[in-house]
Phi, psi and omega in degrees: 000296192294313149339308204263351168283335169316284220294297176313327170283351187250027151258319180292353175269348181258341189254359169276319209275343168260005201250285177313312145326300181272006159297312191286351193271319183270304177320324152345271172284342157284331174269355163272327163320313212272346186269338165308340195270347182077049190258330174091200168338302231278322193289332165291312200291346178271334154323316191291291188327299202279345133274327126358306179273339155279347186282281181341319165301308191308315194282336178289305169320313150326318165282318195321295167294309178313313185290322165318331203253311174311302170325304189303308185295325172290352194243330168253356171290293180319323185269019160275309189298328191284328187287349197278288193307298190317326207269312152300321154308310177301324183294328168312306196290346197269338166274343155297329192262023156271324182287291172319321162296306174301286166019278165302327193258013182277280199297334158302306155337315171290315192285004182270314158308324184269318189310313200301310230258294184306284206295316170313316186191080171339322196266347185272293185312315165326309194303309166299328179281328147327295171319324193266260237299332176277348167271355172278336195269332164304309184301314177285328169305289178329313168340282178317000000 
């Protein structure tokens, strides 16, 4: 998103900055006609300026690209990293959801053991159900 918004304002500052350029290029090439032309002095000295102003242009196109090129590279780190992480989130969820299957199939096994149990010896099953209610009733005291 923030990227990509970057990245379009630094291709519309490179294509205005080359746009300036070839502006400065023709002025350029229009005060040398005219100092070929018998405009003199004033003409050389507006000729210095308007190269001057094209270098200058030419170099800000130059950071322009680079920071562009910064974007760019920064902008495809990021979509590795997001894809590394998409690809580790997905292995999570697929080993939470093998882990939840055993699970399930932990706890049917249990409750087929205590019927299997319950019915074998009634009074061991009081017993188990005595036990959890005096460790649930220790555990909420401790709450408490």
């Amino acid at each position: 998103g923030g990227f990509q918004v970057q990245l379009q304002d630094e291709q519309q500052h490179r294509a205005e900055l080359s746009i300036a350029v070839g502006e400065a290029q023709h002025r350029v090439a229009e005060l040398e006609g005219a100092s070929l032309h018998g405009e003199g002095d004033s003409g050389e000295e507006v000729r210095r300026f308007a190269e001057e102003e094209a270098r200058e242009l030419r170099e800000r196109l130059r950071a322009a690209e680079g920071k562009l090129l910064d974007s760019q590279s920064t902008r495809d780190m990021f979509a590795k990293e997001t894809d590394m992480y998409r690809s580790e989130l997905k292995v999570s969820r697929e080993e939470r959801s093998r882990l939840e299957e055993d699970l399930a199939k932990a706890q049917d096994k249990l409750h087929e053991l205590q019927a299997a149990r319950l019915q074998a010896d009634p009074s061991a099953a009081q017993q188990d159900v005595i036990a959890t209610m005096q460790k649930d009733f220790e555990g909420r005291v401790e709450r408490y």
